[in-house]
N, C-alpha and C positions, 0 to 999 in steps of 0.2 A: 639433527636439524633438517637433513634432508627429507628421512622420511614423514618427519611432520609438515612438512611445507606440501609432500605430494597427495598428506592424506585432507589437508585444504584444499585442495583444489579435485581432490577427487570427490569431497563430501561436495563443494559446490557445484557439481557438474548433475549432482541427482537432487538437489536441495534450490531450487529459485527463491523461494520465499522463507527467512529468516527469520525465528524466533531471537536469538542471538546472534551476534558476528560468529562468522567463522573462527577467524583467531582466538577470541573471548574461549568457543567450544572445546578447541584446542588445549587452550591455555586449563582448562577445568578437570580436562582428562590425566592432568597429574595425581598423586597420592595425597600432595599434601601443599598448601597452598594459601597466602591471605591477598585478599583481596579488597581494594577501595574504590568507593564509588561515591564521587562527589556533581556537586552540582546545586543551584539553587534552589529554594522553593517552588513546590510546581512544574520542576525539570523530568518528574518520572521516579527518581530514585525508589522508593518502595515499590514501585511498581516492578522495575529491573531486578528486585531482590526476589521478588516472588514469582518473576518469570522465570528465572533463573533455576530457582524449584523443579515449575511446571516445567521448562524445558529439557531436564538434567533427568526427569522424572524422579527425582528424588520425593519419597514417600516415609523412606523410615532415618532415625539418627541424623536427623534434623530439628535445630532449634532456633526458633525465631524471636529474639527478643527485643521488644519494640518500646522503646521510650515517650513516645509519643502519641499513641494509640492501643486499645484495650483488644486483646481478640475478637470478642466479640464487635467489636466497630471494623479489624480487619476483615473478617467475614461479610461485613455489611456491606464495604467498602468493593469487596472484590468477590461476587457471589460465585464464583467460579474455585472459589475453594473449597466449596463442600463437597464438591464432587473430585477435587484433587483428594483431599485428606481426610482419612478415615475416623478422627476422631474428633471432628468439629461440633458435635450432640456435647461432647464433654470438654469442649474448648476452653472454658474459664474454671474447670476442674485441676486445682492447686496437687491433686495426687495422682497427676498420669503417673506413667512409668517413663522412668528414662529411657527405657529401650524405645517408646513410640515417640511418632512425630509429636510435636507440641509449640505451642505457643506461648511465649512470658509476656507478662506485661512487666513491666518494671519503671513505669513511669514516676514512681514514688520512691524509687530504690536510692541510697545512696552510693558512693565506688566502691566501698566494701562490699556493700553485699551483693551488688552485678557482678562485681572480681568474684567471690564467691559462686554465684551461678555459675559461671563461663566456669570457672578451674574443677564444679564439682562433677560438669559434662564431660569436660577432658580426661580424669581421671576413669568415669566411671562410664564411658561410651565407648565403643571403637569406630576409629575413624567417623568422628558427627562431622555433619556441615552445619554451624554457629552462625548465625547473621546476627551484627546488631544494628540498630536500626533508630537514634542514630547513637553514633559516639560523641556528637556533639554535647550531647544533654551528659555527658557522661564528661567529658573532658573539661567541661566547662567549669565543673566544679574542684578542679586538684590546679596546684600551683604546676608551673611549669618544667620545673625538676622530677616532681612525681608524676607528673602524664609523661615524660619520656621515659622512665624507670618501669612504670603499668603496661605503656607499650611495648617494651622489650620484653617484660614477662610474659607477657600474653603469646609474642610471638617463639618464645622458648618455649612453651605449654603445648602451643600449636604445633610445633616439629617433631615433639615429642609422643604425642598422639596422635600423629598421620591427622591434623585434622584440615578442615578446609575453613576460614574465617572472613568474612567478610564485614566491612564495614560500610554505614554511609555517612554522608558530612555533606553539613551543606556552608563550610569555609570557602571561601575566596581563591585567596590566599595558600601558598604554598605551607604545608603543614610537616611538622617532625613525623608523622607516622607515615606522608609520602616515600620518604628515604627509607622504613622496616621493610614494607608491605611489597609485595613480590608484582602484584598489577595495580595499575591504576587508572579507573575509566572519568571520564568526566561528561555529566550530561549539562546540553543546553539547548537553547530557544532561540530564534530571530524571526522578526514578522516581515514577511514578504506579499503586497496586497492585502495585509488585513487580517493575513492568513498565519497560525503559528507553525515553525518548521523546527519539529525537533531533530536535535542531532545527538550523535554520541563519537565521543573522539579516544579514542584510543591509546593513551598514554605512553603506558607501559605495560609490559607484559612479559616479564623474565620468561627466556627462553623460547619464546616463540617468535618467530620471523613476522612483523605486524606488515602485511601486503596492502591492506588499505586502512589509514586510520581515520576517515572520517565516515560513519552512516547515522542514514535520516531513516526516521522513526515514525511509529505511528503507536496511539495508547488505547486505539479503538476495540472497544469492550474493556477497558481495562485490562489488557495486557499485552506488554509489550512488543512491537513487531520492527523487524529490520527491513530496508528493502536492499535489496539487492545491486547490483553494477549493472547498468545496460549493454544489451550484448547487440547487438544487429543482428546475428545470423538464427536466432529465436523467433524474429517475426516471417514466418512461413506457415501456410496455410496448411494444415493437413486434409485429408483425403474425405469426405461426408459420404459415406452408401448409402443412408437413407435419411431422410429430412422431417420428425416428428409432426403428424399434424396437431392440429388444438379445432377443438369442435365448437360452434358457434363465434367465430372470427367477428362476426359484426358488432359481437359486444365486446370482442378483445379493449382494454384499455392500451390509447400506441404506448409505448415504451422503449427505451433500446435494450433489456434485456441485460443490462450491469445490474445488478441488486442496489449497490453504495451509492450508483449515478441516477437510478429510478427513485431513491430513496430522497434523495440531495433533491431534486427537482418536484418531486411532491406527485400526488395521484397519477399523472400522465404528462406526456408532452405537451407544448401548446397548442392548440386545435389552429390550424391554417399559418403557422411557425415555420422562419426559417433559421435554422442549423449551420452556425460556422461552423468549419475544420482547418485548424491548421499545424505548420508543424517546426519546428526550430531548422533551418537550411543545415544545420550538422547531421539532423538523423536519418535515417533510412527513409526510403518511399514505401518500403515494405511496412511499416507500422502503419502509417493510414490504411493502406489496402487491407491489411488485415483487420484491422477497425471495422472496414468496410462490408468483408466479409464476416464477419459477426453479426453487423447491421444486419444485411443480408438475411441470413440464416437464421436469427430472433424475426424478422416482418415474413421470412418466408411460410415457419412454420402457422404463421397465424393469418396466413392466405391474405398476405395486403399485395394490393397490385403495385410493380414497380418500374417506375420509368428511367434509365439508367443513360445519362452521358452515353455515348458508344465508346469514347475515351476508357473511360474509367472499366466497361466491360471487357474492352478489350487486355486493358493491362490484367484484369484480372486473369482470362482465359491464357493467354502470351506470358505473366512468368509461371503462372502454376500450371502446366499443361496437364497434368496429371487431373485436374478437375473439370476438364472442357466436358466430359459426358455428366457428371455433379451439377455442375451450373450449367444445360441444357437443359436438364429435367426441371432445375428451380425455374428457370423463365419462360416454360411451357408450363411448370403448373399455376404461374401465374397474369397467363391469358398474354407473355409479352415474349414475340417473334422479330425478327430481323427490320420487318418495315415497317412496325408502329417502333424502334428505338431513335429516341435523340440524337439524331446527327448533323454535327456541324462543318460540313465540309458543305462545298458551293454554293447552292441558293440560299442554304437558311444561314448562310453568315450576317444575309439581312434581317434586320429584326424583326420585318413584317413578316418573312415567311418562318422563322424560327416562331414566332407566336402561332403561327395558321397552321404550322404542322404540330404543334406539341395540341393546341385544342382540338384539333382531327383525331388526334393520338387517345386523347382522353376522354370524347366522347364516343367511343366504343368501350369505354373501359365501365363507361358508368351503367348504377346500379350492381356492380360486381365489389364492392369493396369499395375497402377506405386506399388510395392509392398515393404512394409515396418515391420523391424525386431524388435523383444523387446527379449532381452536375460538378463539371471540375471549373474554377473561373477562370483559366485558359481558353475554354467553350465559348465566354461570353465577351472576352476581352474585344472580340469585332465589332460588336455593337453595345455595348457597354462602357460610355465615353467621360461621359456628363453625369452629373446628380439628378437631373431629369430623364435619363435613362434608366438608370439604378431605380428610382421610383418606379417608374412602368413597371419594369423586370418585379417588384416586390409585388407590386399590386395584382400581376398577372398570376405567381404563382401560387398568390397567397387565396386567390381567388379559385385557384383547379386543384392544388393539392391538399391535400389533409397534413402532410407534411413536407419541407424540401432541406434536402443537404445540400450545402454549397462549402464544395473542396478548395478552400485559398489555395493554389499552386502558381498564379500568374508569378511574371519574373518581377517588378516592382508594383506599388501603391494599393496591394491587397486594402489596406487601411480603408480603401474608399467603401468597401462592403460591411465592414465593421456598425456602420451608425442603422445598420436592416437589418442583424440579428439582435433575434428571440434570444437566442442564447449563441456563446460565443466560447468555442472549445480551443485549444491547442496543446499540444504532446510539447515538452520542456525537458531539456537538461539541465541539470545543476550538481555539479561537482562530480559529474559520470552516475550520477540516481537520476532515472525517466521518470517523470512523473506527466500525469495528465490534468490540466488546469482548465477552471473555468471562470469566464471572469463576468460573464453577463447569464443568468440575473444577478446572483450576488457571485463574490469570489468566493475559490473552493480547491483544495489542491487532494489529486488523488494518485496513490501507488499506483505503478504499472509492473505486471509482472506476466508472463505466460504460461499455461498449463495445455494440460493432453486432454480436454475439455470442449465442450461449446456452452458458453462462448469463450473464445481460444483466449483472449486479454481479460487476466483478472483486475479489477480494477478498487482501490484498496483507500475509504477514505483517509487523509492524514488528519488526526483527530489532537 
């Protein structure tokens, strides 16, 4: 028990992003095993069964047989399996060999002769992994005596061939084959803004110590994906020696440089748009920054000028010290030195001279690029009072930047900024899964995870 508990937690230390649960992983790497997987229509379940494949890299002495759809419509369904399984040219060919992967239909079958399938794999395979897909269509038609009698042989066939069995079900309802079957996952759905949020909860799972049983899902490309636990000590900046450039910058289309988040908002940013940020008061200040530096390092390499809070530059250079010569070379190669930066300290606490120095600021900038703002609204909170201020403030920047960030971090009524974003972002916890949400233009909820990459936060739609 021990040592499986330390090799979860040693698989999640090199593993952020989840094809399966941990435990689930765990729980697979036995000899011999059944498994159920319930949940409603629409919850995922075939999908989970064929992740599960792909994730196990299971290739040979597996059988998938599916009551509800033909191979070939599974293939259709999930293109990603011709490239998993070697014999998909001969997918609806009734004389594979049992030794190769394959695929049944058996949508016309009755429990005879599925029993017969399933028992002539067991016999004549070693060690197969059997999905059936579902048992419902299967159980539906034996009285009640005989589907608990079918389920006990199956799982004596099972023990006796080292095999691995899975089921899916899409009952309600607590079932007789709950009590045989050695795990049981349960998949489901809630809509939160508009948005569906899948989950997978974790039942049971003989034998394996379950350290979290609830994760949320994502079906994006069709297949399966877990996200992970939010860690805090993950959002740290690593080290840039050199900054990519990109040749012809003035045709760059802006972007932030997330694929999923580029994708979600369509050809480009809005041209003279402003960019909420904010962030749930439980999580780190180290996720935005690192956000930030992403931004950063996507407008850097494509030579946009950037006009930076001195706030926000400074918290960058002050926790990551190790990058203060990294982000010196970024802010000289983009034409911005110490006495054109945004500073809110004495005179320009008034508005009129925070206006008169930011357009001093930008009219040296011009003709050199498309130039893009990041401000924290702690910055602005001195002169930013009234709804007639907040108007000025939009109208000013929407007039000199091509783009501006505005970091909600004030201590209360952030809300008053909310009715001037273009778009309106914030980082979220829900149930200990980060996720990054958007709620203007439309709503959109996306995975958060980290890599050894740039840009450093993957960001992962939930589909």
């Amino acid at each position: 028990m021990k040592n499986k508990m330390e090799n979860i937690v040693n698989y999640k230390s090199n593993h952020k992003f989840l094809d399966i649960p941990y435990e689930l992983r765990e729980f697979m790497k036995n000899d011999t095993y059944s498994l159920l997987i319930k949940g409603k229509p629409g919850s995922g379940k075939t999908t989970l069964s064929l992740s599960i494949l792909r994730s196990l890299k299971v290739k040979n002495n597996f059988f998938y047989i599916s009551t509800r759809s033909s191979p070939k419509q599974l293939v259709e369904h999930y293109p990603w399996l011709q490239k998993f399984t070697k014999d998909t040219k001969d997918i609806d060919n009734e004389e594979v060999s049992p030794n190769l992967s394959s695929f049944e239909d058996a949508r016309l079958d009755e429990p005879e002769s599925l029993f017969e399938r399933v028992t002539n794999q067991l016999m004549d395979v070693k060690n197969p992994m059997i999905i059936i897909d579902s048992w419902d269509s299967v159980a539906s038609l034996m009285d009640r005596e005989a589907r608990l009698n079918n389920e006990r042989v199956l799982q004596t066939w099972r023990e006796r061939a080292q095999a691995k069995l899975i089921f899916t079900s899409e009952e309600s309802v607590e079932s007789s084959l709950e009590s045989i079957v050695d795990g049981v996952l349960e998949l489901n759905y809630q809509y939160m803004d508009e948005i569906r949020l899948r989950s997978l909860f974790l039942r049971k799972l003989r034998g394996i110590p379950i350290k979290r049983s609830l994760y949320f899902f994502s079906l994006k490309n069709r297949i399966l994906r877990c996200f992970d636990s939010y860690d805090p000590r993950e959002f740290k900046i690593n080290k840039l020696e050199k900054i990519p450039e990109e040749k012809n910058y003035s045709k760059q289309i802006l972007q932030t440089g997330y694929d999923d988040l580029d994708k979600y908002f369509g050809s480009a940013l809005p041209h003279n748009g402003l960019v909420t940020v904010e962030k749930d008061n439980v999580l780190s200040n180290d996720i935005v920054l690192l956000f930030l530096n992403d931004l950063l390092y996507n407008f850097a390499r494509k030579h946009y000028n950037l006009l930076l809070d001195s706030t926000i530059r400074d918290k960058l250079i002050l926790e990551y010290k190790s990058n203060i010569h990294n982000y010196s070379k970024l802010f000289a190669s983009l034409q911005l030195y110490g006495s054109h930066e945004i500073r809110m300290q004495g005179q320009l606490k008034q508005k009129d001279g925070f206006y008169k120095h930011i357009s001093k600021t930008v009219a040296k900038l011009e003709g050199k690029g498309k130039t893009v703002c990041m401000v924290e609204s702690n910055s602005l909170d001195s002169f930013i009072s009234t709804y007639s201020d907040l108007e000025d403030y939009c109208k000013f920047i929407k007039k000199k930047f091509e783009l501006s960030f505005l970091i909600l971090n004030s201590n209360d009524n952030v809300e008053k900024y909310y009715s001037a974003a273009d778009i309106q972002l914030k980082f979220i916890l829900n149930c200990g899964t980060l996720f990054f949400k958007c709620s203007i233009p439309a709503s959109a909820l996306f995975g958060v995870h980290v890599v050894n990459s740039m840009p450093q936060i993957q960001l992962d739609h939930v589909l």
